[in-house]
C-alpha positions as CSV (number, residue, x, y, z in Angstrom):
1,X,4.8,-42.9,-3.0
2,X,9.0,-43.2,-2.5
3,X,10.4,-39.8,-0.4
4,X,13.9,-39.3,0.2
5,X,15.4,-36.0,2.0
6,X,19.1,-35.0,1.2
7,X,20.7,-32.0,3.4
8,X,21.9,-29.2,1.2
9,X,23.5,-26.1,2.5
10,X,22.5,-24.5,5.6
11,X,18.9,-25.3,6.5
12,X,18.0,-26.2,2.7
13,X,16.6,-30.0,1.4
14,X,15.8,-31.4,-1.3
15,X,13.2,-33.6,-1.3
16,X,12.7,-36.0,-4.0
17,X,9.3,-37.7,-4.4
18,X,8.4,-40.8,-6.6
19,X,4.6,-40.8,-7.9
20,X,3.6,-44.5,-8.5
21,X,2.2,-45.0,-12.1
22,X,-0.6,-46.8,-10.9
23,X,-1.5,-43.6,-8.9
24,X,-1.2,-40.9,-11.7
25,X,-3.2,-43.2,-14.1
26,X,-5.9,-44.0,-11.6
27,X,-6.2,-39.8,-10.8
28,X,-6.2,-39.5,-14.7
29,X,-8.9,-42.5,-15.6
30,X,-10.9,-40.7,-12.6
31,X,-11.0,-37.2,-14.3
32,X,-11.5,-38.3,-17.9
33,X,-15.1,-40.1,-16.7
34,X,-15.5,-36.7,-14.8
35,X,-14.3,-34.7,-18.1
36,X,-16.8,-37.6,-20.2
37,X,-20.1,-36.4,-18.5
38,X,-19.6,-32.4,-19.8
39,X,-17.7,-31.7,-23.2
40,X,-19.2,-30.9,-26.2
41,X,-18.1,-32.8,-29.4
42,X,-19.4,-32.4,-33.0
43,X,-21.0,-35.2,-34.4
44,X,-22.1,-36.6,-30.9
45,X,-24.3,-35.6,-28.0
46,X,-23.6,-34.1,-24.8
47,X,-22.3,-36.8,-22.2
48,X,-22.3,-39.5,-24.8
49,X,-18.9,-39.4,-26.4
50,X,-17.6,-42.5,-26.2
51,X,-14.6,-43.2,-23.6
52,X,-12.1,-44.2,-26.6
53,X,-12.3,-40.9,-28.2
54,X,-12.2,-39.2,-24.8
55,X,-9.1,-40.7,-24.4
56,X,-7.7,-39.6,-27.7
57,X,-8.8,-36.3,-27.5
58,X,-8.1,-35.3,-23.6
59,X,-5.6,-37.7,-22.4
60,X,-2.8,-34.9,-22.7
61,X,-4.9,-32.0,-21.0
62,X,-5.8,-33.8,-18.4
63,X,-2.1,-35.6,-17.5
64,X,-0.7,-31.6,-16.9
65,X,-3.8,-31.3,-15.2
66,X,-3.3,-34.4,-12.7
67,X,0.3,-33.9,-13.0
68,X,0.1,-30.5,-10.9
69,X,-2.8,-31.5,-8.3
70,X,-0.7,-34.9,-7.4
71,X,2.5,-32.5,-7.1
72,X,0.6,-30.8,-4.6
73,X,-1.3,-33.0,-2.5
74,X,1.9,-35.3,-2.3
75,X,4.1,-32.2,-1.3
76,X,2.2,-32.1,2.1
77,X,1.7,-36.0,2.2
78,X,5.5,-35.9,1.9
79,X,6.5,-33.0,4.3
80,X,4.2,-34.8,6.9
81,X,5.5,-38.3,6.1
82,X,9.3,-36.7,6.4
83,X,7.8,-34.2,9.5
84,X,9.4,-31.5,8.3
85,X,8.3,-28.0,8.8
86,X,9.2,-25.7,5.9
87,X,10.0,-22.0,6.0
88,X,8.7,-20.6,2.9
89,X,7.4,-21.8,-0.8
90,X,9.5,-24.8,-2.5
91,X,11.2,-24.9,-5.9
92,X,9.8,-27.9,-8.0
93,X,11.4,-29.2,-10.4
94,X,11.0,-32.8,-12.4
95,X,13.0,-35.2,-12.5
96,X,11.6,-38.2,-14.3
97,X,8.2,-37.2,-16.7
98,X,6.0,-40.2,-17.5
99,X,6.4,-40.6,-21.7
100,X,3.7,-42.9,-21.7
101,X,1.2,-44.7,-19.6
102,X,2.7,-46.6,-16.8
103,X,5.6,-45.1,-16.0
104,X,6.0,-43.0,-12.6
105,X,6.4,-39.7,-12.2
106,X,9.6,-38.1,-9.9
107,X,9.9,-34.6,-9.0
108,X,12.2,-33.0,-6.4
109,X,10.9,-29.6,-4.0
110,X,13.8,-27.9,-3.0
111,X,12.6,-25.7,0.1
112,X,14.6,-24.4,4.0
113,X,13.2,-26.2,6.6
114,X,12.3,-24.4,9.8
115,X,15.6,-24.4,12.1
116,X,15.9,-26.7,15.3
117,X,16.1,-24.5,18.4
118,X,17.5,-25.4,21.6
119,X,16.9,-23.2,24.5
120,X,20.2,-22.4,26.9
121,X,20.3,-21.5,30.1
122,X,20.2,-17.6,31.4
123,X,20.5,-17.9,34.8
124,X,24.1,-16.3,34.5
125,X,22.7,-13.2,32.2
126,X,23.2,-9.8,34.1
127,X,20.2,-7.2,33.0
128,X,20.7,-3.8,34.7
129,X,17.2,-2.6,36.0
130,X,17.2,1.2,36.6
131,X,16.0,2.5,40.2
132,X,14.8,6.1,39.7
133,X,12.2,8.5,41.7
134,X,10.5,12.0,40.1
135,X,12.2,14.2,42.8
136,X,11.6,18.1,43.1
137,X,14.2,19.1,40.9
138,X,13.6,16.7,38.4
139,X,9.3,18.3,38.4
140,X,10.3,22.1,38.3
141,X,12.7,21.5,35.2
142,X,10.1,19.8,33.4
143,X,8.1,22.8,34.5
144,X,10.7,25.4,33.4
145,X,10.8,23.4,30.0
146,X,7.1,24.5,29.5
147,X,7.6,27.9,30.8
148,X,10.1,27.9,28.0
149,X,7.5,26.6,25.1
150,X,5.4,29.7,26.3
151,X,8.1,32.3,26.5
152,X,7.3,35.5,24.7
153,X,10.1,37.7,22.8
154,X,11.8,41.6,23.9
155,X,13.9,42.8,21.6
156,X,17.0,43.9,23.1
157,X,20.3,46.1,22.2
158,X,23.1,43.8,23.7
159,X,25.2,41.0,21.8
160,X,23.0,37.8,21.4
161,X,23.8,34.8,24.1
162,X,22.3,31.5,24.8
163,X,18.5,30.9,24.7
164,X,18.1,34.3,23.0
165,X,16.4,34.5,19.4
166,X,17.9,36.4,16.6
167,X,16.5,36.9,13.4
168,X,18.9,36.5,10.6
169,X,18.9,37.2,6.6
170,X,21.9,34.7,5.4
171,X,23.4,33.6,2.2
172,X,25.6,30.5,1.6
173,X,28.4,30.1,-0.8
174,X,30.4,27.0,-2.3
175,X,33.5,28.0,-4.0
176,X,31.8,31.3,-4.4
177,X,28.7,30.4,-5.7
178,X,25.5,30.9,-4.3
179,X,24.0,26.9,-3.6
180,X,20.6,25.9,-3.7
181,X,18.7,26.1,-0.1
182,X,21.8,27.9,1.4
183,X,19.9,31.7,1.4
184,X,16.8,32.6,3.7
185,X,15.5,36.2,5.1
186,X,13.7,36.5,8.5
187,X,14.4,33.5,9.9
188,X,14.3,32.7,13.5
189,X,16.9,31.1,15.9
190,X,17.4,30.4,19.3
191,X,21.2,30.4,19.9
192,X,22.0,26.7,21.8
193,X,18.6,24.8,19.5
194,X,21.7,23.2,17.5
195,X,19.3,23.7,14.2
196,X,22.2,24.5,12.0
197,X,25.6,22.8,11.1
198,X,28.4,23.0,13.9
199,X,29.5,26.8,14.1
200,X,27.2,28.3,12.8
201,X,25.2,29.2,16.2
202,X,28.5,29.7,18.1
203,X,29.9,32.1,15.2
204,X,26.8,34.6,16.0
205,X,26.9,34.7,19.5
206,X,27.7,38.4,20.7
207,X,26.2,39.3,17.6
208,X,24.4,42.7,17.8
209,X,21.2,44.0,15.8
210,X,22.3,45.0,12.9
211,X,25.4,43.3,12.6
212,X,27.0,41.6,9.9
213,X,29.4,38.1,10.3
214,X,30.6,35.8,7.7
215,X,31.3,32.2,9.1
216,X,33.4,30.0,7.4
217,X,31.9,26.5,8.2
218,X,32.3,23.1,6.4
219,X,28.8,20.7,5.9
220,X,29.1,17.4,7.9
221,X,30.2,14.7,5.7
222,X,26.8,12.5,6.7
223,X,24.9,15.4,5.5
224,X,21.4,14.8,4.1
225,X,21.8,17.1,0.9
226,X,24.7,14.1,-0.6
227,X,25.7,17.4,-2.9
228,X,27.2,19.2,0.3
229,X,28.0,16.6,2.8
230,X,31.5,17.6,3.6
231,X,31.9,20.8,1.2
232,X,33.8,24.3,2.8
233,X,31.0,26.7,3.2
234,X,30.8,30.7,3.2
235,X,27.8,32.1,5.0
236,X,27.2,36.1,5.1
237,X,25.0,36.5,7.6
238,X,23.0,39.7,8.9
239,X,21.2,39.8,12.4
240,X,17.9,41.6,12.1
241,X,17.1,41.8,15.7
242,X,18.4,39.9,18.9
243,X,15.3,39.2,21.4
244,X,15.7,38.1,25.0
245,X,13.0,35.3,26.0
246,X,10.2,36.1,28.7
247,X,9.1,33.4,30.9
248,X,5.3,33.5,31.8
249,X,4.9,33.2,36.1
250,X,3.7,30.0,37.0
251,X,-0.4,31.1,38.1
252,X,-3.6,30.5,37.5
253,X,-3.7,31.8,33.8
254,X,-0.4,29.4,33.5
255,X,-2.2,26.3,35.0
256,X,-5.0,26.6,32.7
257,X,-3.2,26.8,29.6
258,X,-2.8,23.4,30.2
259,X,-6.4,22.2,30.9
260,X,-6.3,22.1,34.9
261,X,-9.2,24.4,36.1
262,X,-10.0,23.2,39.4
263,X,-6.8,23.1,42.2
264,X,-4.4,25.5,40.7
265,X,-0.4,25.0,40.6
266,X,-0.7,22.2,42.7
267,X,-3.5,20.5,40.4
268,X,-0.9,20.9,38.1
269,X,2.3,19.5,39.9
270,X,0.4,16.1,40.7
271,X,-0.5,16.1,37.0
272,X,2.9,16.8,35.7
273,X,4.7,14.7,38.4
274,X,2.0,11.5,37.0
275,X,3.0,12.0,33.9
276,X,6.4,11.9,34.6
277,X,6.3,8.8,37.1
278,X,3.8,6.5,33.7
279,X,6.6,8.1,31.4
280,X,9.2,6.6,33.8
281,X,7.9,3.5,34.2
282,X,7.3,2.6,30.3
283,X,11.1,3.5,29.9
284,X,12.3,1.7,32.1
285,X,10.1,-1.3,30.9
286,X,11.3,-0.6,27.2
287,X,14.8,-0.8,28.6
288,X,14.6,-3.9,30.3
289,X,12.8,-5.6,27.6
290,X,15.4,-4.7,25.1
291,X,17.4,-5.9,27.4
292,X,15.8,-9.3,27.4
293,X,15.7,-9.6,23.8
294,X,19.5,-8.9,23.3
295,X,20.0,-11.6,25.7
296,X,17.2,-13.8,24.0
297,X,19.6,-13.7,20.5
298,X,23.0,-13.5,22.3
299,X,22.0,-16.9,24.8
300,X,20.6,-18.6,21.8
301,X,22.0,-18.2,18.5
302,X,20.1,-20.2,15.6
303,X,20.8,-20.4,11.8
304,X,17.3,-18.3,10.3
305,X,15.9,-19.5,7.1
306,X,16.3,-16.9,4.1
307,X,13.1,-17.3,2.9
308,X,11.8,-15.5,6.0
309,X,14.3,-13.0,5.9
310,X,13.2,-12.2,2.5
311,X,10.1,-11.8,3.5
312,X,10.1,-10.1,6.6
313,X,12.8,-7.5,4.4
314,X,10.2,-6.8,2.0
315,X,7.9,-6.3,4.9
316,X,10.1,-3.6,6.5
317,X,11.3,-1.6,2.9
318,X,6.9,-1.5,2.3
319,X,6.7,0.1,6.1
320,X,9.4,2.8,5.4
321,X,7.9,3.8,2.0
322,X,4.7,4.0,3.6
323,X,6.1,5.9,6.7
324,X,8.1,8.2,3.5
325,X,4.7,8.6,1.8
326,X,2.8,9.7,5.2
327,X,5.6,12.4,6.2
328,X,5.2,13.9,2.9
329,X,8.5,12.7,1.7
330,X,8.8,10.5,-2.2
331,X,8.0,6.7,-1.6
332,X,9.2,6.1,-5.3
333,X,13.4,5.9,-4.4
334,X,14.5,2.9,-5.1
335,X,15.4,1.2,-1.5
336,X,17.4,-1.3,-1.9
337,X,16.2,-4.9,0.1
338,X,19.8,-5.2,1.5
339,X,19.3,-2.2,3.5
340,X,16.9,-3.9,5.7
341,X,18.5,-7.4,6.0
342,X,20.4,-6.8,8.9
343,X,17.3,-5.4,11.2
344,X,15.1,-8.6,9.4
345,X,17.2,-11.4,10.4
346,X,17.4,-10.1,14.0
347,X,13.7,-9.8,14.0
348,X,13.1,-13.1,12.6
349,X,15.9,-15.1,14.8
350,X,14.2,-13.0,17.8
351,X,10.4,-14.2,16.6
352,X,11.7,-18.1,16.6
353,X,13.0,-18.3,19.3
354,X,10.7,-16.0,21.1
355,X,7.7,-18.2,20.0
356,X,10.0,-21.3,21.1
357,X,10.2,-20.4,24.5
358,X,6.5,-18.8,24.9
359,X,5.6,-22.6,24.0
360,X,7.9,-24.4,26.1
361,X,7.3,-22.4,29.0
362,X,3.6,-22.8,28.9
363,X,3.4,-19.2,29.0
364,X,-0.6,-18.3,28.7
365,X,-1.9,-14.9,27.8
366,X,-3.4,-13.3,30.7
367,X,-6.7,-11.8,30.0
368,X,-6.1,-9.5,32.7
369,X,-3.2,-7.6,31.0
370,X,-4.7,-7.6,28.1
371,X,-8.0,-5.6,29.6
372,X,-5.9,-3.4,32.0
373,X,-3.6,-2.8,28.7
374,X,-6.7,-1.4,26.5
375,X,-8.3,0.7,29.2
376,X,-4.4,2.8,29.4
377,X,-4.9,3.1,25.7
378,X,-8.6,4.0,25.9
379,X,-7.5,6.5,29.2
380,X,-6.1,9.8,26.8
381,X,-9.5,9.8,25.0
382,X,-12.6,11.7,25.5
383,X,-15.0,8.6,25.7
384,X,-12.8,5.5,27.0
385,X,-15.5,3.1,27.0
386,X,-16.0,3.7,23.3
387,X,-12.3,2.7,22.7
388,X,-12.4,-0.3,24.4
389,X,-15.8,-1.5,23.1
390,X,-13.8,-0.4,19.9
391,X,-11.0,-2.7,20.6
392,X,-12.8,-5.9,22.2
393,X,-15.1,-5.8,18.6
394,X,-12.4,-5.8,16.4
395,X,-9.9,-9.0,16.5
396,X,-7.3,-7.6,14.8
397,X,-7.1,-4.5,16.6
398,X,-7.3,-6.8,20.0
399,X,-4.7,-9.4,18.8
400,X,-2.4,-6.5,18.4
401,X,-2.6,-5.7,21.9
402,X,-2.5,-9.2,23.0
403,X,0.8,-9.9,21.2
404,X,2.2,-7.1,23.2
405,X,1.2,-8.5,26.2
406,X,2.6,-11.9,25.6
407,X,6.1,-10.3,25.3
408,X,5.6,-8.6,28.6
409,X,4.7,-11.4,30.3
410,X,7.9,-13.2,28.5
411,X,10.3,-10.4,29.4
412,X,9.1,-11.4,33.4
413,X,9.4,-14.6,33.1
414,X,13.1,-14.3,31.8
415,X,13.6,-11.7,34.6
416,X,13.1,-14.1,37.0
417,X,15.6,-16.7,35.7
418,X,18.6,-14.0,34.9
419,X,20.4,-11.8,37.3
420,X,18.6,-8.2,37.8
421,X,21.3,-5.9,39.4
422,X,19.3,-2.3,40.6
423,X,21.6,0.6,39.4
424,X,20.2,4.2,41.3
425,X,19.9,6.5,38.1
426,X,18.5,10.2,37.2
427,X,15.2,10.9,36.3
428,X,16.7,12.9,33.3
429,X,19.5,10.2,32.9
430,X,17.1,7.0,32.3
431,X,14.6,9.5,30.3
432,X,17.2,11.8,28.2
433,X,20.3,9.2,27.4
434,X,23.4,10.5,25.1
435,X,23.2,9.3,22.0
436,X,26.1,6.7,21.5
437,X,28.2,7.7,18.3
438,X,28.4,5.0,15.7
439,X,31.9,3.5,15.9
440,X,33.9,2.0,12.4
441,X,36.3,-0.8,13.2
């Protein structure tokens, strides 16, 4: 068998492989004896027709037969002999068919080949590791937050302000006519929630029981209704009722709400305040690991095989039907596969090189974290042993978890080659960060 590799574009080849005739015609003598001892021909018994009509009869079949098997098997034999590593299944076509017995047969795969990565050094990579503590003020905000979730309504006779609720009847209009979804009776809205479009809240505050307004507004232009991103709106609006919240005193009957009856508010506190500290401590650990994996990519770039971003594309566009279909939304729009391209190839460069340096490292997964990572799952549940005897009986379930602990124990080992600089930050900073506006250059 004759192999020979040229480089095409990018991480393509084309490998062009040369099947001795002596080889296809001894694979095709070997399965017309095999074919010999089973068919069925008039005129003679089973197993006994003669080789010569055998021949005659089968020599075509079985060539396409051979043909594809020795395409095959010598792929491999080839890719080994060549030691390359495709990514993804190879284009065959032939090149040279055998007309007749004793000539060879040439085909060519054309495939991408997994890339070549070469680790760089990180030891000049800044990652900024956020220093925070759960102080007093940051405990009794979180506290007033669920005083807020179980605030009762008064009505009241003054103008409406922030955190009050209003009740409104509204009706929208688009070059005077009324629009789909733009009319509603009853509804409820706490003035500062930012549920509607920009001015619509801020147009009703002062706003008096019984009051009417019209606000003339326009519809973002990134709207989610496409037929009124960026129209002029008219809204009439008239306020029902304006209702001042009620906080509920932080007691006994308060405490229990929330499933602490034994120790009272300060039961409570040290339940709140744990919360708050494991909330803490997975952000921050999400933020240095992205971190980590934006240096990963930006230290060491590679060229990514399409074939794999293909793939991985198709994997991401099933996902978001499937997360369409489970929040009741259609999964039958046509998303196009360049819309997840961008996010694939990052995923699959990060993966590569990832799994590069997890094996040059010699970084082994530490049982350890893996246990002590299930029993924080199994922790929120009723029964936790059940969970984990859940978990450590179903591999797939468990190599889940593994995976994620692989990647934690990567992110610490590239902590310890980059620079870590400890930046003091807010509990409420690190937790609640504005939400960077998208920027068109």
């Amino acid at each position: 068998m004759q192999v020979s590799v040229e480089s095409m574009e990018g991480l393509e080849r084309r490998m062009i492989v040369e099947l001795p005739a002596e080889m296809i015609n001894e694979a095709v003598e070997k399965r017309l004896k095999e074919v010999s001892r089973t068919i069925k021909l008039d005129g003679f018994r089973p197993g006994k027709v003669p080789m010569p009509v055998v021949r005659r009869r089968f020599t075509g079949e079985v060539r396409q037969e051979i043909f594809g098997n020795l395409v095959q098997s010598s792929y491999f034999e080839a890719l080994s002999q060549e030691k390359l590593q495709p990514a993804g299944e190879p284009a065959i076509e032939p090149i040279k068919k055998p007309l007749e017995e004793g000539m060879p047969y040439t085909y060519a795969a054309v495939f991408e080949v997994m890339p070549e990565i070469t680790l760089n050094d990180m030891s000049s990579s800044i990652i900024k590791r956020p220093v925070v503590e759960v102080t007093e003020a940051d405990l009794q905000a979180v506290i007033e937050k669920l005083r807020k979730q179980r605030a009762t309504w008064n009505d009241v006779e003054r103008g409406a302000g922030n955190d009050d609720q209003i009740t409104i009847n509204f009706k929208g209009y688009i070059n005077g006519e009324a629009f789909d979804g733009g009319s509603a009776d009853g509804v409820p809205l706490i003035l500062g929630s930012n549920d509607m479009i920009d001015g619509f809240e801020e147009g009703l505050r002062g706003a008096k029981a019984g009051e009417n307004r019209t606000l003339e507004l326009t519809f973002p232009e990134n709207y989610q209704a496409d037929a009124l991103a960026g129209k002029a709106a008219t809204f009439e609006v008239e306020i029902a009722k304006v209702a001042e919240p009620v906080l509920p005193d932080v007691d006994d009957e308060f405490v229990k709400a929330f499933g602490v009856t034994k120790g009272g508010v300060e039961a409570l506190h040290k339940e709140i305040r744990g919360n708050m500290e494991r909330e803490l401590e997975e952000n921050i650990r999400g933020r240095l690991k992205e971190q980590v994996m934006d240096i990963l990519l930006e230290v060491n770039p590679i060229e990514v095989p399409q074939a794999l971003v293909r793939q991985e594309s198709n994997a991401l566009r099933e996902q978001t039907k499937l997360n369409m279909a489970q929040s009741g939304q259609s999964s039958n729009i046509d998303l196009p596969i360049e819309l997840f391209e961008e996010q694939a190839r990052k995923r699959v460069a990060l993966g590569l090189v990832m799994h590069e340096m997890i094996k040059l490292n010699n970084i082994q997964l530490d049982a350890g974290r893996v246990r002590a990572k299930v029993e924080q799952f199994a922790h929120s549940y009723e029964t936790p042993q059940e969970v984990i005897d859940y978990y450590y009986s179903n591999k797939e379930q468990l190599a889940g978890v593994e995976n994620v602990v692989v990647e934690e124990q990567l992110v610490d080992w590239v902590l310890e080659q980059a620079k870590v600089e400890d930046t003091d930050s807010g509990f409420d900073e690190v937790m609640n960060p504005p939400v960077k506006e998208a920027t068109v250059e």
